[in-house]
C-alpha positions in Angstrom: 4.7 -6.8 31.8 5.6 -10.4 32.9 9.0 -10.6 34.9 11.4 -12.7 35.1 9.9 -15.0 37.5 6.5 -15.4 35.0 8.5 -16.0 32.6 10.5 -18.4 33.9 7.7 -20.8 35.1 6.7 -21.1 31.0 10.0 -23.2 29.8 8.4 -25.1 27.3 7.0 -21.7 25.4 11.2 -21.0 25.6 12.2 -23.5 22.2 9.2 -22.6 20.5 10.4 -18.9 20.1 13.6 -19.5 20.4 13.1 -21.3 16.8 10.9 -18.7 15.4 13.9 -16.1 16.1 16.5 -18.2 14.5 14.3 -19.1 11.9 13.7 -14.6 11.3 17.4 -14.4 11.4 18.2 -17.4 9.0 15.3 -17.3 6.7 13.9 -14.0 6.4 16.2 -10.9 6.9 19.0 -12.8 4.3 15.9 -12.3 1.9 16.5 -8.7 1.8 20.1 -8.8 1.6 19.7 -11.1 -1.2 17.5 -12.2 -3.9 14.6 -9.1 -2.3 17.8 -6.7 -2.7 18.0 -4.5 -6.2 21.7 -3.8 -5.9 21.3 -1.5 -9.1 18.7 1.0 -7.1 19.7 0.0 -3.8 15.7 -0.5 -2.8 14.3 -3.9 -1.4 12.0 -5.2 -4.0 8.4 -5.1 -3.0 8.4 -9.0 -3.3 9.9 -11.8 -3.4 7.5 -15.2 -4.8 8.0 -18.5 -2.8 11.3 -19.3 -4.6 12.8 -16.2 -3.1 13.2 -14.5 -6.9 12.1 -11.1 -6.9 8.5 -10.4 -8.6 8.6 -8.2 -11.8 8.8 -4.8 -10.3 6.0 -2.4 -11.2 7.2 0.0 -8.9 9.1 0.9 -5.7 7.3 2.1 -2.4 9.5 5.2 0.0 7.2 3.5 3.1 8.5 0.1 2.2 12.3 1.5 1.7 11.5 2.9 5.4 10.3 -0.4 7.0 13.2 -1.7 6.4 15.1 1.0 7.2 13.7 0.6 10.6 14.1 -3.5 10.1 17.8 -3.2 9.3 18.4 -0.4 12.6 17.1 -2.7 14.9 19.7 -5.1 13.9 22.5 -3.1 13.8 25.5 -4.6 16.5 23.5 -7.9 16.3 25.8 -10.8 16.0 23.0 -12.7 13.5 23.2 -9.4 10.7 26.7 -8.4 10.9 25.8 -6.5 7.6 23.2 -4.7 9.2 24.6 -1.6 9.7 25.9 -0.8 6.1 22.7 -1.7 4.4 20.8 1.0 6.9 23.3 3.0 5.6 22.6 2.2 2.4 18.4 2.3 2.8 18.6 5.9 4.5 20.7 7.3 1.2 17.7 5.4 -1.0 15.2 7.2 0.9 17.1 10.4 0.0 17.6 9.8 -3.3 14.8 8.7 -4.5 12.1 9.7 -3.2 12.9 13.2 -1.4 10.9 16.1 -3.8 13.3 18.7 -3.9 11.0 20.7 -5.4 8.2 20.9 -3.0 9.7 19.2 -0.1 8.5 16.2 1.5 8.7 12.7 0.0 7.1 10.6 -3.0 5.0 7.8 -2.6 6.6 5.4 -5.1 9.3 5.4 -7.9 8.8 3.4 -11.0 11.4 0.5 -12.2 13.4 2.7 -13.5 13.7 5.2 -10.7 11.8 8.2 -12.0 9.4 9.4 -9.6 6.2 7.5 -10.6 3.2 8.4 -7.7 3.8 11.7 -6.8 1.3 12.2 -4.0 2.6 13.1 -0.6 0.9 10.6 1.8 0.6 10.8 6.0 1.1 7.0 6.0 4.8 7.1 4.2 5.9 10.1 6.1 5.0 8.1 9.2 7.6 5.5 8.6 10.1 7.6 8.0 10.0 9.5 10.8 9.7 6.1 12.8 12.3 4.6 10.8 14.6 7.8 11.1 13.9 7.9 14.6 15.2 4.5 15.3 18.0 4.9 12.7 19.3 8.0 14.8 18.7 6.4 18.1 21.8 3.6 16.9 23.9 5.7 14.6 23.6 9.5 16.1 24.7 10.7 13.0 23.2 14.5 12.6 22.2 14.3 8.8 19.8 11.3 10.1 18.4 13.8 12.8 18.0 16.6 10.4 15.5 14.2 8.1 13.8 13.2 11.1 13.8 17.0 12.0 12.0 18.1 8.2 9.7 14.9 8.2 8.1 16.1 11.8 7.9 19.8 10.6 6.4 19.0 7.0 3.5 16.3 9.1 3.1 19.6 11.5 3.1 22.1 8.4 1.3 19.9 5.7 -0.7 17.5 6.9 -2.3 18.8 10.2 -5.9 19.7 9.2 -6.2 22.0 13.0 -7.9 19.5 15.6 -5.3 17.2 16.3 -5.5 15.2 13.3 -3.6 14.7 10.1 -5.3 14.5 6.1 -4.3 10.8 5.0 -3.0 12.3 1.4 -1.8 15.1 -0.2 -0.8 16.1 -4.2 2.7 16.7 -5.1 2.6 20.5 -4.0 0.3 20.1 -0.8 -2.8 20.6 -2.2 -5.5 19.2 -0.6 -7.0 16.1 -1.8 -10.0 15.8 0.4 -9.1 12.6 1.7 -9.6 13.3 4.9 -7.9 11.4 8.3 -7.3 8.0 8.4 -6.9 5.1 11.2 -4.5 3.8 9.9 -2.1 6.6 8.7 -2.7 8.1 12.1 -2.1 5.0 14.1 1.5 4.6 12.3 1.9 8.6 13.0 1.0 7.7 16.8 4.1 5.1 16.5 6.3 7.5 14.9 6.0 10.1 17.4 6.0 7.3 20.1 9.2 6.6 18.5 11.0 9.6 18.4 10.1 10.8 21.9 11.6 7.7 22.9 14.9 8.7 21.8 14.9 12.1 22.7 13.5 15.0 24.7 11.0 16.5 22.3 8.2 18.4 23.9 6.4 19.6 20.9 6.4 15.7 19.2 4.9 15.0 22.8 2.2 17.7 22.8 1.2 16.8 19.1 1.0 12.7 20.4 -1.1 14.1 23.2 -3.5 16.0 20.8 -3.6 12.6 18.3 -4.4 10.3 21.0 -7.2 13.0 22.7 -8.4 13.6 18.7 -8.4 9.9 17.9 -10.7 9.3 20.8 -13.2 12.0 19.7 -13.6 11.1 16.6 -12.9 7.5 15.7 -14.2 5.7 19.0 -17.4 3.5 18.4 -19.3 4.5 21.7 -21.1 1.3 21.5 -18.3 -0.8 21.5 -15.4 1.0 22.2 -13.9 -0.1 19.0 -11.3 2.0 17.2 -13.1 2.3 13.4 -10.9 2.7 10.4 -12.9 6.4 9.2 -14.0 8.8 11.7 -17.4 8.4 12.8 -19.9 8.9 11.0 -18.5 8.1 7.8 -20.7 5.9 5.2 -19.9 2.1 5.3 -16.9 2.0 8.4 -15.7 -1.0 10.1 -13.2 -2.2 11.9 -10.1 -4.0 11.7 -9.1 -6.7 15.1 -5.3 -6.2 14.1 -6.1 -2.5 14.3 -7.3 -3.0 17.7 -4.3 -5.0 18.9 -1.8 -3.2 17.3 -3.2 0.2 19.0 -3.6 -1.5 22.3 0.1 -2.3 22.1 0.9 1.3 21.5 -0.8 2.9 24.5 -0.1 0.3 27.2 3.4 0.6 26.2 3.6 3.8 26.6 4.4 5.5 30.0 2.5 8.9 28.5 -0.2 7.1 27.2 -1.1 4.7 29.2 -4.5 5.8 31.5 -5.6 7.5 28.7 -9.3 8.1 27.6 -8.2 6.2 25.0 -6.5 3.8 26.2 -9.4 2.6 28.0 -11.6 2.6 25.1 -9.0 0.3 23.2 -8.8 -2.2 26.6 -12.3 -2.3 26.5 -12.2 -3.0 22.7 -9.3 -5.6 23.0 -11.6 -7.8 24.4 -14.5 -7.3 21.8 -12.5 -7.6 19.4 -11.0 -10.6 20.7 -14.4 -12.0 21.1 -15.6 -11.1 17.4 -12.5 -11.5 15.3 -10.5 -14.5 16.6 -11.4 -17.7 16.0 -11.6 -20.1 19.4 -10.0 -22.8 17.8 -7.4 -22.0 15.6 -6.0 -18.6 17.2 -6.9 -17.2 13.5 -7.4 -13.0 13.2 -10.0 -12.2 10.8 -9.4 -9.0 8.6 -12.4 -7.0 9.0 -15.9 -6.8 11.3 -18.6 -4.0 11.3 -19.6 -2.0 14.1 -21.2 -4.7 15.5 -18.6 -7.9 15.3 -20.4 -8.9 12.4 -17.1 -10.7 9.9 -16.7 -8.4 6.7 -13.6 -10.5 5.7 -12.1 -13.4 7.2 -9.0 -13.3 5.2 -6.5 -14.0 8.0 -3.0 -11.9 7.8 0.2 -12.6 9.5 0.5 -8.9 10.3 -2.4 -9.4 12.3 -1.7 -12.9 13.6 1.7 -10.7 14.6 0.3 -7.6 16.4 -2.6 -10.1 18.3 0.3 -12.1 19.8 2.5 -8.9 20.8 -0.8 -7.3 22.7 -0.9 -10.6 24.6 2.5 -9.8 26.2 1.2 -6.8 28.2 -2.7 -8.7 28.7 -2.9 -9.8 32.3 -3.4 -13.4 32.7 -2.5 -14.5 29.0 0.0 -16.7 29.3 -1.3 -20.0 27.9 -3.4 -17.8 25.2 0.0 -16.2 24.0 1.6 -19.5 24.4 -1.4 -20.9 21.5 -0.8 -17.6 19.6 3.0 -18.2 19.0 2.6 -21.7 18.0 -0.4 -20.5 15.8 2.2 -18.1 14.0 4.7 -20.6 13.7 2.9 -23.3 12.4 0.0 -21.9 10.2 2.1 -18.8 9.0 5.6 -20.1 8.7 7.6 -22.2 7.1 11.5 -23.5 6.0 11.5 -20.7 2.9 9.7 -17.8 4.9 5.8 -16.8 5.5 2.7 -17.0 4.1 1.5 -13.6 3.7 -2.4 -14.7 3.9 -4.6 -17.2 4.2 -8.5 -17.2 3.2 -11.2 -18.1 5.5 -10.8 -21.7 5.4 -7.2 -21.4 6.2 -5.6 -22.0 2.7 -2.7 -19.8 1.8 -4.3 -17.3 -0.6 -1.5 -15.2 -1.3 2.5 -16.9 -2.6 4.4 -13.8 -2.5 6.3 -12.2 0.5 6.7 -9.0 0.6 9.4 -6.7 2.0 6.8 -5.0 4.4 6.1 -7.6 6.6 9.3 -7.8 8.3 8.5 -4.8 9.9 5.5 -6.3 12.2 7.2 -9.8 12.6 10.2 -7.5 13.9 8.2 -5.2 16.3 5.9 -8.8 17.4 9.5 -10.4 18.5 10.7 -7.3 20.1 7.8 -7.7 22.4 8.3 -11.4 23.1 12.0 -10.7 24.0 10.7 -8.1 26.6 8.1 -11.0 27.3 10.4 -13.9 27.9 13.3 -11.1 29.6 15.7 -12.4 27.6 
């Protein structure tokens, strides 16, 4: 990671994100305390269209509820969202109360607008966020009822989900019956950062031994061994590819990481940064496309800010990337952003292809400035 001296000799990159923090602080986290805020259900909506009004609800998500759980903990004591810390408050009860299955334990996948439960399935990639959002929730508030839902989220992933050689099934019905959906990347990438998460907060030797066995099990089975590339179904699936973001956002995650970092698979996701880099960014415009085959071949070249996001985190721990991070963030800022929030996607071409913002993505623009604070050491 860059110190203060690196960061130092780059004043002009210091403006640029200095108005791209003001601008998350001003534009987008009021959203959700707003217009993107259903006072009657006390749940973000899951979007808010381009003149901030919140789009018809069809129904609400527990790992969106989470997100910004964890969006609204990492602002609590901030000076920019004194609110912050009552509507966490407010998020963690909504977790509870609406999506918590009394019945079987464990938590719904959505609610419908009404708040009845509406997808009852118990998916890995939902209880990942709540045990990362819990996690981080804890870490500010130390209150013991937040502990003791991080507590059962960690024991029903270890009871549930595990399917015996270090990974975890992506879904499960209502009463844990299998599904045969199998693992996941991506599920298992956010259950990576969960447990990353809650080690980080606290001694926890059996959430370290399980990260250990993820990491080892994600290496066996999901590596491309001509590439090194991460893929997004174990391998030999029918029809896999990969994801750049993916690669970024995992790369993030182990070199990060004290206990991860020397890893087999960290190597194998250093080693894939740069294919992917080569593949799934375009030279010109800093753009990341969506999705490649095995062999860099584009599948989709739908650029996301999520990606755009994770690509330009990565670059703060890449060696010798200080004038390609210093294109990313101005990529972000320009091509992504703008006075009334984000643009979710653009195609191909570069032409916004989506209008709607929605109250995920504060999560990765969160986590992406978190790194460039570390970055800039300020």
């Amino acid at each position: 990671m860059p110190d203060a001296s690196s960061s130092a000799s780059k004043p002009e990159l210091t403006p640029v994100f200095a108005a791209v923090q003001l601008h998350f602080q001003q534009v987008i986290v009021p959203l959700w305390l707003g217009s993107g805020w259903n006072a009657a259900l006390a749940l973000p909506y899951e979007a808010v269209d381009a003149d901030h009004q919140p789009l018809p609800p069809k129904r609400y998500r527990a790992m969106a509820c989470a997100r910004q759980l964890y969006l609204f903990s990492s602002l609590i004591d901030q000076p920019s969202t004194p609110d912050a810390r009552v509507h966490a408050a407010a998020l963690f009860r909504s977790l509870q109360q609406h999506f918590h299955d009394a019945e079987y334990g464990g938590w719904f996948y959505s609610i419908d607008p009404q708040g009845g439960p509406l997808d009852r399935r118990k998916d890995l990639y939902t209880h990942a966020f709540i045990i990362f959002a819990c996690a981080h929730y804890w870490a500010k508030v130390r209150d013991p009822l937040v502990e003791s839902v991080l507590n059962a989220a960690l024991n029903v992933v270890a009871e549930r989900f595990t399917n015996g050689d270090g990974l975890y099934e992506a879904c499960l019905d209502q009463d844990w019956s299998f599904l045969d959906s199998g693992p996941l990347q991506n599920p298992l990438m956010h259950l990576a950062e969960a447990f990353l998460a809650t080690v980080s907060v606290r001694e926890d030797l059996p959430t370290q031994a399980a990260l250990a066995a993820l990491v080892a099990a994600m290496q066996a089975q999901f590596i491309d061994p001509a590439h090194g590339v991460l893929l997004e179904k174990p391998l030999g699936a029918v029809d896999n590819w990969f994801e750049p973001g993916h690669q970024f956002e995992w790369f993030f995650l182990l070199e990060s990481s004290p206990l991860l970092r020397g890893s087999p698979l960290h190597a194998s996701l250093s080693r894939a940064f740069a294919f992917a880099e080569r593949h799934g960014v375009d030279p010109q415009t800093g753009a990341v496309k969506a999705m490649l085959d095995v062999n860099g071949a584009v599948r989709d070249g739908t650029q996301r800010i999520w990606a755009q996001a994770e690509y330009l985190r990565a670059l703060t721990l890449r060696p010798d990337s200080d004038a390609l991070l210093a294109r990313q963030l101005v990529a972000l800022q320009q091509r992504f952003l703008h006075p009334a929030g984000w643009h979710e996607c653009l195609d191909a071409d570069g032409k916004v292809s989506r209008n709607d913002m929605p109250s995920t993505t504060p999560y990765h623009l969160a986590t992406c400035y978190a790194g460039l604070v570390e970055y800039f050491d300020i």
